[in-house]
C-alpha positions, 0 to 999 in steps of 0.5 A, spaced: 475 508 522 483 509 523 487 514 519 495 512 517 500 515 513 504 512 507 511 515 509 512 515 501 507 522 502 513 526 505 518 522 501 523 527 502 522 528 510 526 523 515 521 518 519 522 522 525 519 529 522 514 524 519 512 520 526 511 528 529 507 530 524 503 525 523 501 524 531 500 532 531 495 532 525 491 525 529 492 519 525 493 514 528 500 510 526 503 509 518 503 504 513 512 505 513 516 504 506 522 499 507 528 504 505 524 509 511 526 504 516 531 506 522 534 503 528 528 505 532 523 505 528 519 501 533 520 505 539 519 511 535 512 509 534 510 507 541 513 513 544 508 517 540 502 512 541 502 511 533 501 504 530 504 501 524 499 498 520 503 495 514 509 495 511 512 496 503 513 491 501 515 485 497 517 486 490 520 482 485 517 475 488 512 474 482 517 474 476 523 473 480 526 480 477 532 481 481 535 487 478 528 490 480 530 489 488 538 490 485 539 483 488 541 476 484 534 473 481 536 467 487 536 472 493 529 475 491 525 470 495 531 470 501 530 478 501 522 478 501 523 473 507 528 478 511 523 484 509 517 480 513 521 479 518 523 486 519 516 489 518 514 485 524 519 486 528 517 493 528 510 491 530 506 491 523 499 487 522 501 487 513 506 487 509 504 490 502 506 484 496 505 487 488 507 483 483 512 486 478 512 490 473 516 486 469 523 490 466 525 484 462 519 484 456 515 477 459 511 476 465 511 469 469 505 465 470 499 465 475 502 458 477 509 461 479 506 467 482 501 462 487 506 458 488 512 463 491 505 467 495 504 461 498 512 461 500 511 469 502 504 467 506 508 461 510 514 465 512 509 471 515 505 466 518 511 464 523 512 472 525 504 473 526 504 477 520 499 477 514 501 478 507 496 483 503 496 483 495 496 489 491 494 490 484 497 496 480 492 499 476 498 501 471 501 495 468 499 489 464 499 484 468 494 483 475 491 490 475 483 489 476 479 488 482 476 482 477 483 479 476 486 481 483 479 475 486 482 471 481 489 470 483 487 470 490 482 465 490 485 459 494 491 464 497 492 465 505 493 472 503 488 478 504 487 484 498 489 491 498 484 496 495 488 501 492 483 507 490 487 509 485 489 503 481 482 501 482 481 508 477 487 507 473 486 499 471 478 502 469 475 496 475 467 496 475 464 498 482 460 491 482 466 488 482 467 490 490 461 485 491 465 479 491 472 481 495 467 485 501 471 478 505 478 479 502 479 487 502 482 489 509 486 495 507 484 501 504 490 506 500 486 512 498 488 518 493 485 522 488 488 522 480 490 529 477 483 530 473 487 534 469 491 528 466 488 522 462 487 515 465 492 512 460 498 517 462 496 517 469 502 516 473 502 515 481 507 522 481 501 525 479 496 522 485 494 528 489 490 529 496 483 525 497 476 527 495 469 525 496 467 520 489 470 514 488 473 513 494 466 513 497 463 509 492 468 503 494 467 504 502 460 505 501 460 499 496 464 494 500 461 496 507 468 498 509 470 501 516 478 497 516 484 502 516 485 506 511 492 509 509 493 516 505 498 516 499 500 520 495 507 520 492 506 527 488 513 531 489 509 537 489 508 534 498 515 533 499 517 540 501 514 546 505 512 545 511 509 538 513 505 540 519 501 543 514 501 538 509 498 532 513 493 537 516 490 537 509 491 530 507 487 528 514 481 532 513 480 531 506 481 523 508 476 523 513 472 527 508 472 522 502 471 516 507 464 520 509 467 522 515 465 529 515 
């Protein structure tokens, strides 16, 4: 099993005390925020024997909500598009697709949203490039593993399993039986247990432990990549070193490693 960092982990730290850090701690390559993005990002990663797995990611697409990417309704698409091609420039084999969460009161139709992944998946394909789908646990919308294999059923794209969204949306573990052939990345953290479901942010996700996520890899027979992210602000200062030393032994540890 591969380890890799979600850059957003380190929020406050540049991509190149991020890559350091990461390589030094043994993952084995990020999954790369867009905004984190730089000149020589590719360049960066190869000279540390890093990879990028994936790349975050395409918003805006499901309902067409442009003020959420801070672009007119009709550049999302074109925005996406330069995105994919972006995320493959620099060598990534995903890039992350969620639907919105809508800011204008109403969500789009699971027709319009087939209808624009499909015109994602097309673009990707032509940069060798896969689009993986993520449901968001917290919103009203796609925010199931049951209605996640619903809307991909007779899509191109493949299936992110957040451990996370998979508490926060109340999935069942029986659920994973059916998406065994469409999950082919794992995003991994604990919640705070301190907090309830209900009003659990993912600010306040803390570092993985041994319970659901081990239930879902058991479950599902997972041995793909794994990524560790955890957008808690209490991560984005101290020493980083320390840090991701901590996130990797408590990945490998919830993923039954040690």
């Amino acid at each position: 099993m591969k380890y890799y960092l979600n850059t957003e982990t380190l929020r406050s730290f540049d991509l190149v005390r991020i890559v350091k850090a990461a390589k030094q701690v043994g993952f084995d390559g990020l999954e790369i925020w867009t905004d984190n993005i730089i000149t020589n990002t590719k360049e960066l990663i190869q000279d540390h024997n890093l990879e990028v797995i994936s790349v975050i990611g395409l918003k805006g697409w499901f309902e067409l909500d442009g003020g959420l990417m801070g672009v007119k309704d009709d550049e999302v698409m074109d925005e996406c598009y330069r995105r994919i091609e972006q995320a493959a420039l620099i060598g990534a084999k995903y890039i992350v697709a969620v639907p919105s969460r809508s800011d204008r009161g109403y969500f789009a139709s699971w027709d319009d949203g087939h209808s624009r992944l499909q015109l994602l998946t097309n673009c990707a394909k032509q940069f060798n490039i896969k689009i993986a789908f993520e449901f968001i646990g917290g919103s009203n919308q796609i925010n199931t593993v049951k209605k996640c294999d619903l809307f991909l059923e007779n899509q191109d794209a493949v299936m992110v399993l957040d451990s996370y969204h998979f508490w926060r949306g109340n999935s069942e573990i029986s659920d994973l039986d059916k998406v065994k052939s469409k999950v082919e990345l794992l995003h991994i953290s604990n919640p705070d247990p301190n907090i309830r479901r209900e009003i659990h942010k993912d600010r306040n996700r803390i570092m993985p432990e041994k319970g659901i996520i081990t239930e879902i890899i058991q479950r599902l027979d997972y041995n793909g990549p794994v990524c560790l992210g955890v957008y808690n602000p209490i991560y984005w200062s101290g020493d980083e070193v320390t840090i991701l030393e901590d996130g990797i032994k408590k990945s490998r540890q919830a993923c039954g490693e040690n």
